[in-house]
C-alpha positions as CSV (number, residue, x, y, z in Angstrom):
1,X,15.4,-62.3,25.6
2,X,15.9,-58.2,26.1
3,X,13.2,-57.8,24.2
4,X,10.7,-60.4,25.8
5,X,11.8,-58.8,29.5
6,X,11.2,-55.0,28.1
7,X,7.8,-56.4,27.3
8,X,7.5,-58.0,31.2
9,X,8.4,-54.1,32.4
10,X,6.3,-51.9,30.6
11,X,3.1,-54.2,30.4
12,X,0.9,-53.2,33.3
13,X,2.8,-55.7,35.3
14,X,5.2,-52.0,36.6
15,X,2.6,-50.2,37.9
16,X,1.0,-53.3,39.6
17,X,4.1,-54.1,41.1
18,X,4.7,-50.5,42.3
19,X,1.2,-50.8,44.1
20,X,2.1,-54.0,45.7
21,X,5.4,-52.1,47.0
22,X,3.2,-49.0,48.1
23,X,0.7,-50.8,49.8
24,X,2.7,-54.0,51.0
25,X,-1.1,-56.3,50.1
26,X,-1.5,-57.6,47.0
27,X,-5.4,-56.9,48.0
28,X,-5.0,-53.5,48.5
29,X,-3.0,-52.5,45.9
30,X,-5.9,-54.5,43.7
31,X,-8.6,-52.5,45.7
32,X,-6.4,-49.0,44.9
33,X,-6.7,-49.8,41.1
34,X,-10.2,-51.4,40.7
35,X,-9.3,-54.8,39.2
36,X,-9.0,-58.3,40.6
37,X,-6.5,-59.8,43.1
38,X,-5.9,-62.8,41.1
39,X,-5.3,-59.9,38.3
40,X,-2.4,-58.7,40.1
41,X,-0.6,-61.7,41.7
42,X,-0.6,-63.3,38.3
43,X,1.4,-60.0,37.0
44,X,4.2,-60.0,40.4
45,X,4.7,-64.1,39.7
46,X,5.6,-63.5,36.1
47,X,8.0,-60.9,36.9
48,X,9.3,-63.2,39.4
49,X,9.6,-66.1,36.8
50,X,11.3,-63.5,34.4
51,X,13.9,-62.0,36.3
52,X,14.3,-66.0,38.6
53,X,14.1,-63.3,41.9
54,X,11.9,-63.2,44.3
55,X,10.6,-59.3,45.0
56,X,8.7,-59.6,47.9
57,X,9.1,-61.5,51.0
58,X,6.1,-62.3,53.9
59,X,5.9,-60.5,56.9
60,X,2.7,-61.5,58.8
61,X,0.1,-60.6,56.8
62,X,2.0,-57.8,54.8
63,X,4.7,-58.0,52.3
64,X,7.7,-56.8,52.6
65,X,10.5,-55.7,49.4
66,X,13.4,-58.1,49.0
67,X,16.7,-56.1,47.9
68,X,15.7,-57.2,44.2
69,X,12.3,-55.4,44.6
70,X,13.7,-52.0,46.3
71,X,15.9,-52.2,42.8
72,X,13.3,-52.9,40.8
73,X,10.8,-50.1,42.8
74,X,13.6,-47.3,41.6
75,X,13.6,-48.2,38.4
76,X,9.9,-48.8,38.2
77,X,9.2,-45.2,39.8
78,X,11.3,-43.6,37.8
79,X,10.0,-45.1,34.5
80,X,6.0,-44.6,35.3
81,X,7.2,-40.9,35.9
82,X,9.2,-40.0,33.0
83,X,6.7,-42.1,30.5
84,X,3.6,-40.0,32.1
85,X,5.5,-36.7,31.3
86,X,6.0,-38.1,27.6
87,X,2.5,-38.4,27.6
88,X,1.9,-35.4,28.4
89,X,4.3,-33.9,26.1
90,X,2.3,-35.7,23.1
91,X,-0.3,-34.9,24.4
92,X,0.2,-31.0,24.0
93,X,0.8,-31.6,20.8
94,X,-2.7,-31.2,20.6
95,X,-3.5,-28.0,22.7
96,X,-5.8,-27.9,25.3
97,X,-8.2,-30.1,24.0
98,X,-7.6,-33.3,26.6
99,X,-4.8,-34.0,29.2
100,X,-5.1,-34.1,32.8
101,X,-4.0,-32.2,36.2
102,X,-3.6,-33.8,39.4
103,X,-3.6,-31.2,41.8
104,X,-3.5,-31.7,45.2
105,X,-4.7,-29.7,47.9
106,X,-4.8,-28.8,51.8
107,X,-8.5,-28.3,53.6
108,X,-8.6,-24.9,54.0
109,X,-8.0,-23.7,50.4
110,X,-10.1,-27.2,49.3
111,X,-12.9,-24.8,51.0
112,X,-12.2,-21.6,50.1
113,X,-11.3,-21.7,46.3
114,X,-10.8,-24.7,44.9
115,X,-14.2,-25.7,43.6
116,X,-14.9,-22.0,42.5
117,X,-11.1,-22.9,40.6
118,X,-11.6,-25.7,38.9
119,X,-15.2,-25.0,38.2
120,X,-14.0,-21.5,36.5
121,X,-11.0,-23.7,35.0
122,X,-13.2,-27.1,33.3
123,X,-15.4,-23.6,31.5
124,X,-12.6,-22.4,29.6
125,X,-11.1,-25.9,28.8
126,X,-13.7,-28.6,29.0
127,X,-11.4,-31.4,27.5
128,X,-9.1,-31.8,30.8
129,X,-10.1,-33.8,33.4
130,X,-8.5,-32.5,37.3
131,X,-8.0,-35.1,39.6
132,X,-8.2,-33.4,42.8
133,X,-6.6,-34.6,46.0
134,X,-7.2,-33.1,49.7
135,X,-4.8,-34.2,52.5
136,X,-2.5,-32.5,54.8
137,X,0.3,-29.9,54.0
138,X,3.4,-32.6,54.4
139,X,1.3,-35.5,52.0
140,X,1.0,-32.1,49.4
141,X,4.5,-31.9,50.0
142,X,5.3,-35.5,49.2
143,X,2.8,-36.3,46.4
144,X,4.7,-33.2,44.3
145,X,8.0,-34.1,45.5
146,X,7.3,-37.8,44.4
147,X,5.5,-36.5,40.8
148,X,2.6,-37.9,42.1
149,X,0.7,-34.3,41.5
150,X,1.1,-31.4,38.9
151,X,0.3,-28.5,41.7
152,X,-0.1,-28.1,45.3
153,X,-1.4,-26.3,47.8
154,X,-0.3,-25.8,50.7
155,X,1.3,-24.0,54.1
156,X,5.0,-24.1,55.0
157,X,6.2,-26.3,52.9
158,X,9.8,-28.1,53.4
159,X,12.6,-27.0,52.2
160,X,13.7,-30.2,49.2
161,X,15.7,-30.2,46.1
162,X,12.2,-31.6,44.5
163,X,10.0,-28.9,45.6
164,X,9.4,-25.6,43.6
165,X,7.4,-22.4,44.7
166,X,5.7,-21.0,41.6
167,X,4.1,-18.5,43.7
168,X,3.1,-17.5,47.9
169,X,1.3,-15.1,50.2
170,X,1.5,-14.3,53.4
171,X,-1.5,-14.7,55.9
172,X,-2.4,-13.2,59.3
173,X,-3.4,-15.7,61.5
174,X,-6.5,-14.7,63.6
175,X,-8.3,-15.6,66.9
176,X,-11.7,-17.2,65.1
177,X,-14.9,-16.9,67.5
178,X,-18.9,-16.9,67.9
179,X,-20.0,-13.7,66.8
180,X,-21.1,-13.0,70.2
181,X,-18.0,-14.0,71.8
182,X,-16.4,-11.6,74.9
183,X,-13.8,-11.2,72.4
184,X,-15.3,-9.4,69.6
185,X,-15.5,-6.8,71.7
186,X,-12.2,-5.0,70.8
187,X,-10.9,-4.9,67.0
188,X,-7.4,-7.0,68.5
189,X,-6.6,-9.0,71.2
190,X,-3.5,-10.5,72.5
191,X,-3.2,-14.4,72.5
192,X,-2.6,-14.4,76.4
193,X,-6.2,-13.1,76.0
194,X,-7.4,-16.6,74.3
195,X,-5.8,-18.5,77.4
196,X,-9.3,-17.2,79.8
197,X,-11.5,-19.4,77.0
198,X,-11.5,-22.7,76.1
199,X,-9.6,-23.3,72.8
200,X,-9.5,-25.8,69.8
201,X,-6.1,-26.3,68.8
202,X,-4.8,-27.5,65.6
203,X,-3.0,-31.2,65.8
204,X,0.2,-31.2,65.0
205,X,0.2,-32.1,61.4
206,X,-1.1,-29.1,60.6
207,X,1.2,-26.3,59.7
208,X,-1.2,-24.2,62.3
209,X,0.4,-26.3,65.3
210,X,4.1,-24.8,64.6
211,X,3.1,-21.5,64.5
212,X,1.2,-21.3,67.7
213,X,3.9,-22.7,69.5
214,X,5.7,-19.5,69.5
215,X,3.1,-17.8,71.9
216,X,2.4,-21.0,73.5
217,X,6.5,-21.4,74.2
218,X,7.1,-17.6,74.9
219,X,4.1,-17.7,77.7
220,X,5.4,-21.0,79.1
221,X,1.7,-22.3,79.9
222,X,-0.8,-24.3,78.1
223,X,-4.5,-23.6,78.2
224,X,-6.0,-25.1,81.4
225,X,-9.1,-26.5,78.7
226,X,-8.5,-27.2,74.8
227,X,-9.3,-29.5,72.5
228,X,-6.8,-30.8,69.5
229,X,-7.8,-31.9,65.8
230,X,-6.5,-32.5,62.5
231,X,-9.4,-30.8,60.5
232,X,-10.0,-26.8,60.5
233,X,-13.8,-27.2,59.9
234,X,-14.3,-29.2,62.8
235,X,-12.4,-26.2,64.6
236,X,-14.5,-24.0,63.0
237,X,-17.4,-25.7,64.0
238,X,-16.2,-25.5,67.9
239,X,-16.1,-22.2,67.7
240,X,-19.4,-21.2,65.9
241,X,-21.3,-24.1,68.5
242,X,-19.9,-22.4,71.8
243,X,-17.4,-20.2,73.5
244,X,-14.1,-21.8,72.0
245,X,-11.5,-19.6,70.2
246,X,-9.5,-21.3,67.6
247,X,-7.1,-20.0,65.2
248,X,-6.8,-19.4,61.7
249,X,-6.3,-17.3,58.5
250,X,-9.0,-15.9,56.5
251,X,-9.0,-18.6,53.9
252,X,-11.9,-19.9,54.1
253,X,-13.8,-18.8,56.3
254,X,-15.1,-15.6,54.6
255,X,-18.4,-17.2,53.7
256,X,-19.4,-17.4,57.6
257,X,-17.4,-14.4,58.2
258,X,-20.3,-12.9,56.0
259,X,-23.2,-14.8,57.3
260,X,-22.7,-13.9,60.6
261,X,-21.9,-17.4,61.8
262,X,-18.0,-16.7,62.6
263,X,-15.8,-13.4,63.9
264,X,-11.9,-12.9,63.2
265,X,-10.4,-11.0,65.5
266,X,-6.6,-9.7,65.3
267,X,-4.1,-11.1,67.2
268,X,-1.4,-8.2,68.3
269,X,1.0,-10.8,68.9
270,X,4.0,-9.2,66.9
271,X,6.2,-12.3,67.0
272,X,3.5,-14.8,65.8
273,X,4.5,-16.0,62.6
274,X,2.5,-15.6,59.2
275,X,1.5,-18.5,57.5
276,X,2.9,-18.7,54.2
277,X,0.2,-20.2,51.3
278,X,2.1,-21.4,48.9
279,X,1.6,-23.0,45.0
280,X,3.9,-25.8,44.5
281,X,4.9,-27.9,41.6
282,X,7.9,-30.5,40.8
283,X,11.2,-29.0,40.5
284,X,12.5,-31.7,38.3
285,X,9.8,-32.1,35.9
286,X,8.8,-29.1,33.6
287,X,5.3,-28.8,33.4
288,X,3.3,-29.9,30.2
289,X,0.5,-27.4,28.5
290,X,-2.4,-28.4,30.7
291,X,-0.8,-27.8,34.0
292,X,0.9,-24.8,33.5
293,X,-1.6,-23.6,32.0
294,X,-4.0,-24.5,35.0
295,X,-1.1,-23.1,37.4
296,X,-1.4,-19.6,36.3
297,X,-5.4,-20.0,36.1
298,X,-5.0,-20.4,39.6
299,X,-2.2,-17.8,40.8
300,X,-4.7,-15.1,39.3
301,X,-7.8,-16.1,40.9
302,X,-5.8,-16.7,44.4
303,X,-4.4,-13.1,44.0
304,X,-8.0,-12.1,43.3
305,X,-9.1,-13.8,46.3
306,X,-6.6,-12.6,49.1
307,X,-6.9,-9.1,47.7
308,X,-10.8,-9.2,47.6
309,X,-10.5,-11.0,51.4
């Protein structure tokens, strides 16, 4: 019997129940991982039939856990985990011929350096495959936290017991404009300055938002015209198209910077925060060969980046 239901839980039947969990639809969860719905309701009823439970109950058109499928989703998370770090600790029993690194990533450094990082990275070791993720700084946060992803990057992380900084830099955040824009005209302005144009304002879920609420708090106003989004390109492309003034570090924008499509001006701001780029990886979970090794490729070309920048 225990060893016909250890066969139940680690067939496929684990991670297609964790998917179900994740995505509450049997559909999606078969849409997530490329195979059949049939496929996957066949695998949830015969761990149903095996354990005599039911795991998920009907809400409307979603499914919701029973208290038998929140203790079977801790158990199933945590053995998916510790059997992909086994993996890859056979696997590095073979070098750096094969493995893979999920890294995950927020926009601006997806822009900046990441393709130039993994392209520099797949020369020197051909054999492992990067599964790249871009998303915002708190899903960076949660896809390490969650061993989800290798490495992350990302702004202002949250402080959790899970989370581990292998390495951070501080950045200057900047009043980005239209070449041409009134301005350019000085070397610095002050962020009351900004207030006389129109502005493009980063969304909250950007780490962006927090920091400019210290200006926006300390002059107790907000911009009589602005516009809010969740994407620093778009931002970027405000201010290149017309006479907004949005805000931003130098990640990333050195490319327009140099064709003459974008100017960064200092803010003189004293009590405006940095914003802290920083590499993350699982604090629970050593690292196997392949990312590691991939997490110092990419300390030293970040630190040859900022300095170059």
């Amino acid at each position: 019997m225990k060893i016909e239901r250890a066969h139940t839980l680690y067939s496929p039947a684990l991670r297609y129940f964790v998917a179900v969990a994740e995505h509450g639809s049997i559909r999606e969860a078969a849409r997530q991982l490329n195979i059949a719905s049939s496929a996957v309701n066949r695998q949830i009823l015969g761990l149903e039939e095996e354990f005599g439970l039911q795991f998920f109950e009907r809400v409307g058109r979603r499914l919701r856990l029973s208290e038998a499928g929140e203790l079977l989703l801790r158990h199933a998370r945590s053995v998916l985990t510790d059997f992909d770090v086994l993996s890859e600790q056979i696997g590095d029993l073979r070098g750096l011929k094969q493995g893979v690194v999920r890294v995950t990533s927020v926009e601006s450094v997806a822009d900046a350096i990441l393709p130039q990082l993994t392209h520099s990275f797949q020369e020197l070791y051909p054999g492992i495959t990067l599964e790249v993720t871009i998303t915002s700084s708190l899903k960076v946060a949660r896809l390490i936290s969650t061993a989800k992803a290798h490495i992350g990057f990302t702004f202002n992380p949250p402080d959790h017991e899970a989370l581990k900084e292998i390495a951070s830099w501080e950045l200057k955040v900047g009043a980005v404009v239209a070449p041409g824009h009134p301005l350019t005209r000085s070397k610095s302005c002050s962020f009351a300055d900004c207030l006389d144009y129109p502005l493009a304002l980063p969304a909250g879920n950007l780490s962006l938002a927090r920091i400019l609420e210290v200006p926006l708090t300390r002059l107790k106003c907000r911009p009589a015209a602005f516009i809010k989004a969740n994407s620093l390109r778009f931002m970027r492309n405000l201010a290149r198209n017309g006479h907004h003034v949005t805000f931003q570090t130098i990640l990333g924008i050195e490319q327009e910077r140099q064709a003459g499509l974008l100017a960064y001006v200092n803010l003189s701001d004293a009590d405006i925060p940095r914003d802290r780029l920083v590499v993350l990886t699982n604090a629970t979970h050593e690292l196997s060969l392949a990312p590691s090794t991939f997490a110092r490729h990419a300390n030293k070309a970040l630190t040859a980046y900022l300095a170059n920048s």
